[in-house]
ZALUMBA-391315 format. One record per residue (C-alpha): residue in three letters; x, y, z. Coordinates in steps of 0.5 Angstrom, whole numbers, padded with zeros to 4 digits, always signed. Layout:
BEGIN
alaXYZ ...
END
This chain:
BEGIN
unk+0000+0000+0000 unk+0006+0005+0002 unk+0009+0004-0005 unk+0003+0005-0009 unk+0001+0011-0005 unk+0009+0014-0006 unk+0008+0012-0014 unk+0001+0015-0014 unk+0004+0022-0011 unk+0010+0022-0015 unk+0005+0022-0022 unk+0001+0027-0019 unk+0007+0031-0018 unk+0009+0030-0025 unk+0003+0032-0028 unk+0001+0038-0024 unk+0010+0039-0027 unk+0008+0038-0034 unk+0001+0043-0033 unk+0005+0048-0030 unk+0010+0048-0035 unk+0005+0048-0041 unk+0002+0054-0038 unk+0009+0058-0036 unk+0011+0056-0043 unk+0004+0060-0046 unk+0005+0065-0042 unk+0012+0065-0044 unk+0011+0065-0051 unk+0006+0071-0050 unk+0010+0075-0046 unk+0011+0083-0051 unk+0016+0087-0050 unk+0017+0091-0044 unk+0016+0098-0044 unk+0013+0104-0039 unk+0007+0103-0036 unk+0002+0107-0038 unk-0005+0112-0036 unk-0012+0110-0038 unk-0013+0113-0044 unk-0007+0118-0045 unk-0002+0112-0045 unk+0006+0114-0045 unk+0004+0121-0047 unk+0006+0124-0040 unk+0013+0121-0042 unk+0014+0122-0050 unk+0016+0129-0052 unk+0011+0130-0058 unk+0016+0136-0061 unk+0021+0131-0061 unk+0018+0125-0061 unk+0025+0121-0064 unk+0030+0122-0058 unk+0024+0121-0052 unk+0023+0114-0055 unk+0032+0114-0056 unk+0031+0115-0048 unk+0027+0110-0046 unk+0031+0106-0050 unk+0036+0106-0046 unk+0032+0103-0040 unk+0029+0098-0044 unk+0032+0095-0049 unk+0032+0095-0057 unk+0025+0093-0057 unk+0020+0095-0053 unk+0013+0098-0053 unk+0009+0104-0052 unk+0001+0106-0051 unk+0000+0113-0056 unk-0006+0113-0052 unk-0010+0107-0051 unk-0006+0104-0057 unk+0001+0100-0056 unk+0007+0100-0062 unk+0013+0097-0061 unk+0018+0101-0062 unk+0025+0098-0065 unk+0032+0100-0064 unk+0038+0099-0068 unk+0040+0096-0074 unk+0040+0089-0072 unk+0034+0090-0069 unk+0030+0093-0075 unk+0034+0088-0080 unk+0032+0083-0077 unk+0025+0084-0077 unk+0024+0088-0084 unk+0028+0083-0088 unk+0029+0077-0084 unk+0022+0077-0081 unk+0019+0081-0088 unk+0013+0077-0089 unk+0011+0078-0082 unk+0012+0085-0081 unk+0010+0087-0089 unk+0003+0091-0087 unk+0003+0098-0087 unk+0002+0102-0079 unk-0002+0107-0078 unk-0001+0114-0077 unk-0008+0118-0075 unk-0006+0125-0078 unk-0005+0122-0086 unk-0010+0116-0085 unk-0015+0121-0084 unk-0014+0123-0091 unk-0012+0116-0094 unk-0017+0112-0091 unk-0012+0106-0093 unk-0011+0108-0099 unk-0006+0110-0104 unk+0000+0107-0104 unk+0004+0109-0098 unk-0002+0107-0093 unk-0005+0101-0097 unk-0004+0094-0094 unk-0006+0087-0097 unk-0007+0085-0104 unk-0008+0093-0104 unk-0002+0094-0103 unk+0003+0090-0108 unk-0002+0091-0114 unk-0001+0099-0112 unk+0007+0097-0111 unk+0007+0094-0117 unk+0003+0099-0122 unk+0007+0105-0119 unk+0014+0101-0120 unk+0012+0100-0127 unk+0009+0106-0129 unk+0015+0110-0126 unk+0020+0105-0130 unk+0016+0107-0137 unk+0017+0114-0136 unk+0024+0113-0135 unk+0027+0112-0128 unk+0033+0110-0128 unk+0034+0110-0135 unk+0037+0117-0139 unk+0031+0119-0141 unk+0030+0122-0133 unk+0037+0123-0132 unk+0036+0129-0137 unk+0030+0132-0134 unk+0034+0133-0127 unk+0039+0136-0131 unk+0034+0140-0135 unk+0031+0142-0129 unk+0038+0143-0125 unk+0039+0148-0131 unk+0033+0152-0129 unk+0035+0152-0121 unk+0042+0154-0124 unk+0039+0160-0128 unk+0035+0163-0122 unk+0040+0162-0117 unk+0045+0167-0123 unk+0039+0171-0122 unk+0040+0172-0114 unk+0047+0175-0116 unk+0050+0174-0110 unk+0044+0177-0104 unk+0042+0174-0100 unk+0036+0168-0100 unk+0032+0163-0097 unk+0033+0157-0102 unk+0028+0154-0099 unk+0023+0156-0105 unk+0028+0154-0110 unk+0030+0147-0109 unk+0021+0146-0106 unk+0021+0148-0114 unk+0026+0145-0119 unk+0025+0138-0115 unk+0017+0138-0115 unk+0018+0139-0123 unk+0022+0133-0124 unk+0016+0129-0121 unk+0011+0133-0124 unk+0014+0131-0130 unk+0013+0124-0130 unk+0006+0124-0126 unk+0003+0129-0130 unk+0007+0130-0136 unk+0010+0136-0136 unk+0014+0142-0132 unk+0012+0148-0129 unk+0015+0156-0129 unk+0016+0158-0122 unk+0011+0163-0122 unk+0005+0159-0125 unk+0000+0160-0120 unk-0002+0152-0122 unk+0004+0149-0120 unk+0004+0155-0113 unk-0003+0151-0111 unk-0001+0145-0112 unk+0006+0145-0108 unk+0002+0148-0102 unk-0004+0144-0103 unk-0005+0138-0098 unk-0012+0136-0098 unk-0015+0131-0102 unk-0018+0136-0108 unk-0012+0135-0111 unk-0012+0134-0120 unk-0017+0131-0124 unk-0014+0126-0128 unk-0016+0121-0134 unk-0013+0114-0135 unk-0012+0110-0140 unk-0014+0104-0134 unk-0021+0106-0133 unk-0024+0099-0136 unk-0021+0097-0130 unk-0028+0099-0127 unk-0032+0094-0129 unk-0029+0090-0125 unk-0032+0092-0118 unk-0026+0088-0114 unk-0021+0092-0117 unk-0016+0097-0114 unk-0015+0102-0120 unk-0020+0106-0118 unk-0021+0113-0118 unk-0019+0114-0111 unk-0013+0109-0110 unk-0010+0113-0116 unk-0011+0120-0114 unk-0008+0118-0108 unk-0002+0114-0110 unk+0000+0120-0115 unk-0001+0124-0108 unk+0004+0119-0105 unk+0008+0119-0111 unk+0008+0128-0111 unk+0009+0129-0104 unk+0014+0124-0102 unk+0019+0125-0108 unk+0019+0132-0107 unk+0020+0133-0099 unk+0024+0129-0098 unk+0029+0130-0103 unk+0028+0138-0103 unk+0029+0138-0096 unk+0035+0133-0096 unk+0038+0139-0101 unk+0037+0144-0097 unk+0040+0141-0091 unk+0046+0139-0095 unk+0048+0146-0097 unk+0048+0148-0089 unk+0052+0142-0088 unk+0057+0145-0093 unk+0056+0152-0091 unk+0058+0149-0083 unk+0064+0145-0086 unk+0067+0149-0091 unk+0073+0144-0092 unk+0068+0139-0094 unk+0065+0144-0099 unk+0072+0145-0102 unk+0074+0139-0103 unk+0068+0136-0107 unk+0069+0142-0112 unk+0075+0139-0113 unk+0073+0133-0115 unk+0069+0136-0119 unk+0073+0140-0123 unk+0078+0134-0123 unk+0073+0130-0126 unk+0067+0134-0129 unk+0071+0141-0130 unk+0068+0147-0129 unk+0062+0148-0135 unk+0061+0140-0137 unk+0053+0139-0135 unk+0054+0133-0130 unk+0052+0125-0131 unk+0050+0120-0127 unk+0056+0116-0130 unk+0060+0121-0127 unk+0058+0118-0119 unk+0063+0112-0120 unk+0069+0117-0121 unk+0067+0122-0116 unk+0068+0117-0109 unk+0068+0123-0105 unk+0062+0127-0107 unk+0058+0119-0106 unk+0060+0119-0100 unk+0059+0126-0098 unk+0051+0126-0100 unk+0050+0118-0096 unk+0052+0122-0090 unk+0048+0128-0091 unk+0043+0124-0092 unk+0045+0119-0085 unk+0047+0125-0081 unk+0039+0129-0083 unk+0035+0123-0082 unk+0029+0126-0086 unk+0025+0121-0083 unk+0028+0119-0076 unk+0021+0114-0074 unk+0021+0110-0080 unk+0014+0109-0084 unk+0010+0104-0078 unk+0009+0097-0080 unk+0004+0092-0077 unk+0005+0084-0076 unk+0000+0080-0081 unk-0001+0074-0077 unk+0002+0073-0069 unk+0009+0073-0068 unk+0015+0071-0065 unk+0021+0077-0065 unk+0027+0077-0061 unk+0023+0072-0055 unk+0017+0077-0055 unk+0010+0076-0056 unk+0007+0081-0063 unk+0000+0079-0064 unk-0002+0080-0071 unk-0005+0088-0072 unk+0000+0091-0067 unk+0004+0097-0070 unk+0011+0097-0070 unk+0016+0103-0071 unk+0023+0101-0073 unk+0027+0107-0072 unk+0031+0109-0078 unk+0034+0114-0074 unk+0037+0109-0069 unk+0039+0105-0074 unk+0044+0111-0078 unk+0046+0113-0072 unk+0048+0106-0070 unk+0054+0106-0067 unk+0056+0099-0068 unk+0056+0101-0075 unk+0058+0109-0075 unk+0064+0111-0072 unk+0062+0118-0071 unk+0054+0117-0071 unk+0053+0124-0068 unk+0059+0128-0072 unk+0058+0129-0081 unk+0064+0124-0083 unk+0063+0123-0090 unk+0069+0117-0088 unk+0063+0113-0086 unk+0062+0111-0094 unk+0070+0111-0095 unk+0076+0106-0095 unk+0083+0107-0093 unk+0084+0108-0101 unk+0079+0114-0101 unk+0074+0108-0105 unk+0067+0110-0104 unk+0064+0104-0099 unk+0057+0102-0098 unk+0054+0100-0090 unk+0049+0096-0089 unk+0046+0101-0084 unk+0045+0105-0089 unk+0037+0106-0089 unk+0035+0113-0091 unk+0030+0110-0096 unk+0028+0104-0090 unk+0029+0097-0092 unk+0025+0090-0094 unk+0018+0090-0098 unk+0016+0097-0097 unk+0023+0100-0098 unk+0021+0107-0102 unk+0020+0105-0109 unk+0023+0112-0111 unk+0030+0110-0108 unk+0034+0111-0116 unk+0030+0116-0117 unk+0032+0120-0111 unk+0039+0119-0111 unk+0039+0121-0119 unk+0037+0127-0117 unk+0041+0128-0110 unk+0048+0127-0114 unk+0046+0131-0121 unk+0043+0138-0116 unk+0048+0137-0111 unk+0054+0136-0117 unk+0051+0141-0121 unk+0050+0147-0115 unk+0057+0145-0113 unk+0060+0146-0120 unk+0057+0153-0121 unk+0057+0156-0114 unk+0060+0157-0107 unk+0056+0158-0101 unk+0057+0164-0097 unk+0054+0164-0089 unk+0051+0170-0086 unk+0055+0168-0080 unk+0061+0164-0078 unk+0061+0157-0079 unk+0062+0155-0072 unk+0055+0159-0070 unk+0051+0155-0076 unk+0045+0150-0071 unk+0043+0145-0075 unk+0039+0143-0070 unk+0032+0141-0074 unk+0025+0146-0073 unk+0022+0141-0073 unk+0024+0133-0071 unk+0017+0129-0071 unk+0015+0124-0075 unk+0020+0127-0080 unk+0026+0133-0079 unk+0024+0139-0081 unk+0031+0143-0083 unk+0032+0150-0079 unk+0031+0156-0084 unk+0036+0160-0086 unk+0040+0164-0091 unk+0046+0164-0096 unk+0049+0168-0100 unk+0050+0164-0107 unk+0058+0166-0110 unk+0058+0165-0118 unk+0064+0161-0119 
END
């Protein structure tokens, strides 16, 4: 009897074992990243500065790690960190994190639609019409290299105008950038002065330009996705986006360059080297002008244009990293950490265009290097952007020198603005014709 008694309670003991275990294994494998607690209704918002958004989660990153969770009200996101962190989850995880997160103050206007917000099927046939019809109006081809270089022309010629007084270029730059997208969505170039082009440029409601296009068959088809509205929308994603970021990206490297007035010297001298004074500038040329490679990825790292990235969502229940991500939750990989991440940039916080060269002055890439993010929802518009910043920049340095308003140790490059997206500080220069 005693033995039976013993080999009775020694199988209750392993049962109730193996129950505990299945239940901590469950709670285990639902267990989400750690993050601050947060208040009925308000959530984090007592601990995230809205004005700058970026290094307010950059500090709590510091206390929970690189993957942690926040409440934008009664809403968690999960906040990455990190180039490792954001690798791992855009591209080694990218099925999982392949949705599109929201952001309230443009999902009120997009209503999921276009391409930057659309999700699920939506999503890839709008991804693969967009990539599509900006392929047959040339990017990446010479055809839209010569209306970059027409349009550089006509930025050339108004800065000739300026004859060395001062000028904010701010207009400028927002002009000859929105007339290279203009050309290829709507098939034509606009005066700086047209009143058209002016409205269209401040224009950022959903009244945007009727259009006709040769898909409209398409509309016996009630399921489609080229309807009216997703297209509308996308040639609004496509406008706004190949205008902001690349002008703004501009407007921050001629500060930069005012700031460090010996980078701004030697990249006219690979210019003059390569180029010389009065040759219009190619795409070809990039591969003989190391420095000046290097000189526009840093502008581009160091200006972090969208320093939250584009929020993502998982499509289905995930695992990541040992925590628990149920499918639908928002998750924000934060570019910023990730081309400021010091494991990959020596001076992360410095403008060093060494991070983008060897030790023979070769131009070398780093898989940190994210400004157009990375996985499946990496900007469509990359080769077209990077066309325009190297043909501008080459153009502008090869005709003028920048002259600061005050010296260039005072010159702040601090952002106006650092929330979802780094506003560049208003300044400025005075454009010497070379």
């Amino acid at each position: 009897m005693l033995a039976s008694g013993m080999l009775l309670a020694a199988i209750l003991a392993c049962l109730s074992a193996m129950v505990l275990m299945s239940v901590w294994n469950q709670n285990f494998w639902k267990l989400p990243p750690p993050g601050p607690n947060p208040l009925p209704l308000i959530g984090n918002f007592l601990q995230l500065d809205t004005g700058d958004m970026y290094n307010a989660l950059m500090k709590l990153q510091k206390k929970y790690g690189n993957v942690f969770t926040v409440y934008l009200g009664p809403r968690p996101v999960v906040i990455l960190c990190g180039h490792d962190a954001v690798k791992e989850a855009l591209v080694d995880q990218a099925d999982d994190f392949s949705g599109h997160g929201e952001i309230a103050t443009i999902e009120q206007n997009f209503h999921n639609h276009g391409l930057v917000m659309a999700n699920g099927e939506r999503w890839k046939v709008l991804r693969r019409f967009s990539l599509t019809v900006l392929r047959n109006f040339g990017m990446g081809k010479r055809s839209i290299e010569e209306r970059i270089q027409e349009e550089a022309g006509y930025l050339l010629e108004e800065f000739r105008k300026t004859k060395g007084t001062p000028i904010d270029p701010t207009f400028f730059l927002s002009c000859t950038v929105s007339n290279v997208i203009s050309s290829v969505v709507f098939g034509n170039r606009f005066d700086y002065e047209d009143k058209q082009f002016l409205s269209l440029l401040g224009m950022i409601n959903e009244t945007f330009i009727e259009m006709s296009v040769p898909w409209a068959q398409d509309k016996k088809d009630p399921h489609t996705e080229f309807n009216l509205r997703n297209l509308v929308l996308t040639t609004l994603n496509l406008f706004f986006a190949g205008t902001e970021t690349v002008s703004s990206t501009l407007r921050y490297g001629m500060l930069l360059l005012m700031k460090y007035p010996q980078v701004e010297a030697k990249v006219q001298e690979e210019i003059i080297q390569v180029i010389g004074p009065h040759w219009i500038p190619t795409v070809d040329e990039r591969i003989k002008m190391p420095y000046m490679d290097a000189v526009i990825h840093e502008i581009q790292r160091l200006t972090d244009i969208v320093p939250l990235g584009v929020p993502h969502t998982v499509v289905r229940d995930t695992h990541f990293r040992g925590y628990f991500l149920p499918k639908g939750i928002d998750v924000y990989p934060l570019l910023g950490s990730v081309l400021r991440d010091p494991k990959y940039f020596q001076h992360p916080n410095d403008f060093y265009p060494q991070h983008f060269l060897d030790e023979q002055g070769h131009f070398k890439k780093n898989d940190a290097f994210v400004a157009f993010s990375s996985g499946k929802r990496i900007c469509v518009g990359e080769s077209l952007a990077l066309m325009e910043l190297f043909l501008y920049f080459t153009s502008i340095f090869q005709n003028f020198s920048f002259s600061s308003l005050v010296p260039p140790a005072d010159i702040d490059i601090t952002p106006r603005i650092s929330g979802f997206g780094n506003i560049p500080p208003s300044y400025k220069l005075c454009l010497v014709a070379r």
